[in-house]
C-alpha positions in Angstrom: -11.7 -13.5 79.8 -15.9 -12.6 78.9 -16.5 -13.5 75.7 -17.7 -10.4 73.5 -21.3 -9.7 74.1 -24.1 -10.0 71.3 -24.3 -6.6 70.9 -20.6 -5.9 70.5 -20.4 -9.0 68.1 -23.3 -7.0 66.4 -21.0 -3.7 65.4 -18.2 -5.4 64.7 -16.0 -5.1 61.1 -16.3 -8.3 60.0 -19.7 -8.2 60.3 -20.7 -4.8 59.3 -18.5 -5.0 56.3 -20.7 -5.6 53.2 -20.7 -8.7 51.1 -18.9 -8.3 47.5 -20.5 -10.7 44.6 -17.7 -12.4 42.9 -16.5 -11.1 39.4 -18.3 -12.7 36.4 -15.6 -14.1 34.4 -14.5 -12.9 31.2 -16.2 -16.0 28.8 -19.5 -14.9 30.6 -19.6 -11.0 30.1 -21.7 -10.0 27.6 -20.8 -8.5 24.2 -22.4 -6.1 22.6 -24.5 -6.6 19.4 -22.4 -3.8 17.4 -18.9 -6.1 17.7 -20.8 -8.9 16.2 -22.4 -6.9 13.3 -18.4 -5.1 12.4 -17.3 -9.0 12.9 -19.6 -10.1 9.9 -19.4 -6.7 8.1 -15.8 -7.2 8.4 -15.6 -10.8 7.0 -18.2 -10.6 4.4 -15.8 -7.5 3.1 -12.6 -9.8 3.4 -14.4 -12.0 1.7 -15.3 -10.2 -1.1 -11.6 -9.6 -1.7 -10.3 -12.4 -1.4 -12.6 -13.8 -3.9 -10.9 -12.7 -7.0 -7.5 -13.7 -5.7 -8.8 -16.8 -4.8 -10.5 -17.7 -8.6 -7.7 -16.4 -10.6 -5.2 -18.7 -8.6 -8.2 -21.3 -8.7 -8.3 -20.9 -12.7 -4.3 -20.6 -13.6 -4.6 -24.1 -12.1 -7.3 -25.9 -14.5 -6.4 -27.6 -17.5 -7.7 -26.1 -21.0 -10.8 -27.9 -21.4 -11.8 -27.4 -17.7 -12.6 -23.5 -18.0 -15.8 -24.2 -19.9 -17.1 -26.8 -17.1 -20.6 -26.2 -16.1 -21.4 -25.4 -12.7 -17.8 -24.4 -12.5 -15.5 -25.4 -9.6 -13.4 -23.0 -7.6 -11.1 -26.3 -7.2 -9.7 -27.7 -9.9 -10.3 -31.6 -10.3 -7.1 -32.2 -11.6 -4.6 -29.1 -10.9 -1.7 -28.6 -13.3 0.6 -25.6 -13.9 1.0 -26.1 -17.7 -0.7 -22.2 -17.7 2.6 -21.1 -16.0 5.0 -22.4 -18.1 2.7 -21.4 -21.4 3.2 -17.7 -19.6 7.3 -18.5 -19.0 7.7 -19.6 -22.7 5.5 -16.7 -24.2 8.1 -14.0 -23.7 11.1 -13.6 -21.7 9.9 -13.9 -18.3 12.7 -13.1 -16.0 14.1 -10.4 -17.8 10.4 -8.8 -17.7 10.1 -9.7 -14.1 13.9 -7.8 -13.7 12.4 -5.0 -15.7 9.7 -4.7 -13.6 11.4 -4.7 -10.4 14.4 -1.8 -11.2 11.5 0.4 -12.2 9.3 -0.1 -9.2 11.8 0.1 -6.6 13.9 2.7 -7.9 10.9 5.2 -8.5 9.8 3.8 -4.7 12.9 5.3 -3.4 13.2 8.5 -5.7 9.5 9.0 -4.6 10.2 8.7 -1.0 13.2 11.0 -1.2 11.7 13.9 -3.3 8.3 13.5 -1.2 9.6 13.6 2.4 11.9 16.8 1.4 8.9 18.8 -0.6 6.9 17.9 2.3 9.1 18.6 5.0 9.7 22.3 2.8 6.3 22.7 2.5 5.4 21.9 6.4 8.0 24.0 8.2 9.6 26.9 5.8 7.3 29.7 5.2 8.1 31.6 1.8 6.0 34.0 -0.1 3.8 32.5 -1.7 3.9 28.9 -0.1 -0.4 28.2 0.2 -0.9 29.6 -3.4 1.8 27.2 -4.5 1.0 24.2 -2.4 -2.7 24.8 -3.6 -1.6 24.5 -7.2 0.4 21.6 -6.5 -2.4 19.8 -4.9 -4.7 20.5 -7.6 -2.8 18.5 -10.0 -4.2 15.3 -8.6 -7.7 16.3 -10.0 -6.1 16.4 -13.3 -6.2 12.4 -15.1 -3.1 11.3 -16.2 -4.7 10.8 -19.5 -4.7 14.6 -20.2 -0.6 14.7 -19.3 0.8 11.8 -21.1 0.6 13.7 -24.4 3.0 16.6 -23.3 4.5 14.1 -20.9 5.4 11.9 -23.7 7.1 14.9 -26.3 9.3 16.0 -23.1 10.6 12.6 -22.4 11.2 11.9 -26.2 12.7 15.4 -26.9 15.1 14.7 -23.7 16.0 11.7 -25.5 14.6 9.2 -23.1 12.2 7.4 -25.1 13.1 3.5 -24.9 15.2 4.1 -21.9 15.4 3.2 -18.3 15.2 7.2 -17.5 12.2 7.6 -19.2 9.9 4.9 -18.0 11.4 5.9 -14.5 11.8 9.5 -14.1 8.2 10.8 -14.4 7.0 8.5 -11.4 9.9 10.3 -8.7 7.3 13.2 -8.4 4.0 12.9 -6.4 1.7 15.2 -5.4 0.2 12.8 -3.5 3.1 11.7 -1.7 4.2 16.1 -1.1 0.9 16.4 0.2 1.0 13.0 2.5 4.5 13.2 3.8 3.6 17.3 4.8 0.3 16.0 6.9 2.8 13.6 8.5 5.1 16.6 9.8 2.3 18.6 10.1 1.5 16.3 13.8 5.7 16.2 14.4 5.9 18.5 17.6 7.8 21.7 16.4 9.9 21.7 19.9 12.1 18.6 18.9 13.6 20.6 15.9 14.1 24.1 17.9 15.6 21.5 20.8 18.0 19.9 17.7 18.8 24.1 16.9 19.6 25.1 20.1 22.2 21.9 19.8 23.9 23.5 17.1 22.3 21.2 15.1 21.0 23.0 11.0 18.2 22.4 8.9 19.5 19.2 7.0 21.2 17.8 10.2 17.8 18.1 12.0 16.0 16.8 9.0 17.8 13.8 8.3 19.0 13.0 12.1 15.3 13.8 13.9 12.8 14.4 11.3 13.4 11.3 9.3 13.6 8.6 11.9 10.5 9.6 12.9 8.6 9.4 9.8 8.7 5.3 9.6 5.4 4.4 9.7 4.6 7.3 6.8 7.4 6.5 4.8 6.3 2.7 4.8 2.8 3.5 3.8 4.0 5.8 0.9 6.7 3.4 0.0 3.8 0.5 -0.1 1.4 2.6 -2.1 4.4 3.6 -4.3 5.4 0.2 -5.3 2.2 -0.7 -6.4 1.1 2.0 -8.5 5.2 1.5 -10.1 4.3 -2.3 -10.1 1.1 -2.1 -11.7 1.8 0.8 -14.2 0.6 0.3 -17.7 -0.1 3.4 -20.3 3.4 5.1 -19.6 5.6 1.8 -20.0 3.2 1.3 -23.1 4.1 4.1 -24.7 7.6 5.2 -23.8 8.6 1.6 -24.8 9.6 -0.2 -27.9 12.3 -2.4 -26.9 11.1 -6.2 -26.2 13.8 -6.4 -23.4 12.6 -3.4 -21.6 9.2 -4.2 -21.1 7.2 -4.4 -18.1 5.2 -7.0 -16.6 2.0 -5.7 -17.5 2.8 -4.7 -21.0 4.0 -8.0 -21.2 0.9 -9.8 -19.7 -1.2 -7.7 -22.2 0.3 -10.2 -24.9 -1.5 -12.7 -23.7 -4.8 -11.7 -24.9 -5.8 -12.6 -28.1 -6.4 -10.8 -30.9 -10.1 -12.2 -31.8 -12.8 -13.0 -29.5 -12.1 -16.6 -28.5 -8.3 -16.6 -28.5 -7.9 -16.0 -25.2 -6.5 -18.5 -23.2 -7.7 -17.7 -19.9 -5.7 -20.4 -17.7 -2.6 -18.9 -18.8 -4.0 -15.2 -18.2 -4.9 -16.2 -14.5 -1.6 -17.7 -14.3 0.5 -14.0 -15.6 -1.8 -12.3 -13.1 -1.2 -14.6 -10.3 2.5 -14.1 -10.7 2.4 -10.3 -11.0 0.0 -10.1 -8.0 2.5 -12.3 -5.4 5.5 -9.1 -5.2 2.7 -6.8 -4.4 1.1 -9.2 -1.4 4.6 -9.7 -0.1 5.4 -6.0 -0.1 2.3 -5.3 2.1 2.6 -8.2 4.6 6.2 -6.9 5.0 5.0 -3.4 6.1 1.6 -3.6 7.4 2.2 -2.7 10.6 3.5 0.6 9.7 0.5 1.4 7.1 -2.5 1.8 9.4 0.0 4.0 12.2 0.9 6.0 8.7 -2.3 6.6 7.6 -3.5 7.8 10.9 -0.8 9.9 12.1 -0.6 11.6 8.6 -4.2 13.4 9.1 -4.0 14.4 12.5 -3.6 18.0 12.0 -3.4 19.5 8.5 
């Protein structure tokens, strides 16, 4: 048999077919100037944050005589925690703590069940006069809750609530902000689910609570997070509303503190109160952080 001849070795695939360059590898591709500007803008910002956080905790840890140090030192050169059991000893700690924690959760889940129905109202029945009063009810939020506690504080003391449970926990189940979060939220829900649900045989609060509501996780994380802090971290309302030693809050509570003249103040054991009342609200947001960002999103895609 003839071998092929130059010309037909010439014309053949192999040899016509071009040459690829082999893939750079991932390590050597290039990246572009903009992720390494967010990457610094990004941990100069974390930084920032973390600062405080990191000199309270730094400062509930020093000794008396250490706070006055010069240059001072984020670490402590002998750490103690005599600051936390000065804030233990200064009041009743756990019952505050208790306190604290029936308020906040219990107005979280009143929130997130008055909120999620207003907004579901608000985002799928149409009534006369639903934009006037959904306009109205937003505007509240540009209202300070300064300029409310006065007739805020006669109703819950005319109802009998002052120096109760009910009244430090009753005003915080409404939100405006929460109505007008949770409505964006089922704003982007696709309208053909709930006619599908109808068709089923399926009525308004079957199709709320069976389709509507399992699909609102992420939102109803986010508002639950945002909830628990502002319940957590509450101040003016628990001040005034309350009398009772053994119904204060945590921060009412941390307020006592403070001293009374310039100089009093013992700082360590300040740091130490804050630290403490800070760690519930850290822990709440690692728990649900993955649902925040997808709440946040999803709740302004179509308003």
């Amino acid at each position: 048999m003839r071998p092929p001849s130059p010309a037909a070795r010439a014309v053949s695939p192999a040899a016509s077919a071009p040459t690829l360059a082999p893939a750079r590898p991932a390590w050597r591709r290039r990246t572009p100037w903009r992720t390494y500007l967010l990457t610094l803008l990004a941990l100069a910002g974390g930084l920032l944050m973390v600062t405080p956080f990191a000199w309270a905790l730094a400062t509930s840890l020093k000794a008396g005589g250490a706070l006055t140090e010069l240059p001072p030192r984020l670490v402590p050169a002998e750490p103690t925690l005599n600051a936390y059991r000065e804030v233990v000893s200064r009041f009743p700690f756990a019952r505050v703590f208790l306190n604290s924690a029936l308020v906040a959760v219990t107005t979280t889940v009143g929130q997130l069940a008055i909120c999620s129905m207003a907004g579901y109202a608000f985002a799928r029945f149409r009534f006369p006069g639903r934009d006037a009063l959904f306009a109205v009810y937003i505007a509240t939020l540009m209202v300070p809750f300064a300029v409310v506690v006065t007739p805020l504080f006669i109703i819950v003391t005319r109802l009998g609530w002052g120096d109760t449970y009910a009244g430090l926990i009753v005003p915080g189940l409404f939100s405006a902000f929460g109505t007008f979060f949770m409505r964006q939220f089922f704003l982007s829900i696709p309208r053909e689910l709930e006619e599908a649900a109808t068709i089923d045989g399926a009525g308004t609060v079957a199709t709320f609570f069976r389709i509507v509501v399992p699909m609102t996780g992420p939102a109803l994380a986010t508002l639950g997070v945002l909830s628990f802090m502002g319940s957590w971290n509450s101040f003016l309302w628990p001040l005034l509303i309350i009398d009772d030693r053994n119904l204060m809050t945590l921060p009412v509570a941390l307020s006592t503190l403070q001293g009374m003249y310039p100089g009093q103040t013992q700082w360590n054991v300040v740091m130490a109160g804050t630290v403490m009342a800070t760690v519930p609200t850290v822990l709440v947001f690692l728990l649900a952080q993955r649902w925040v960002i997808e709440g946040v999103a999803a709740s302004g895609v179509k308003g």
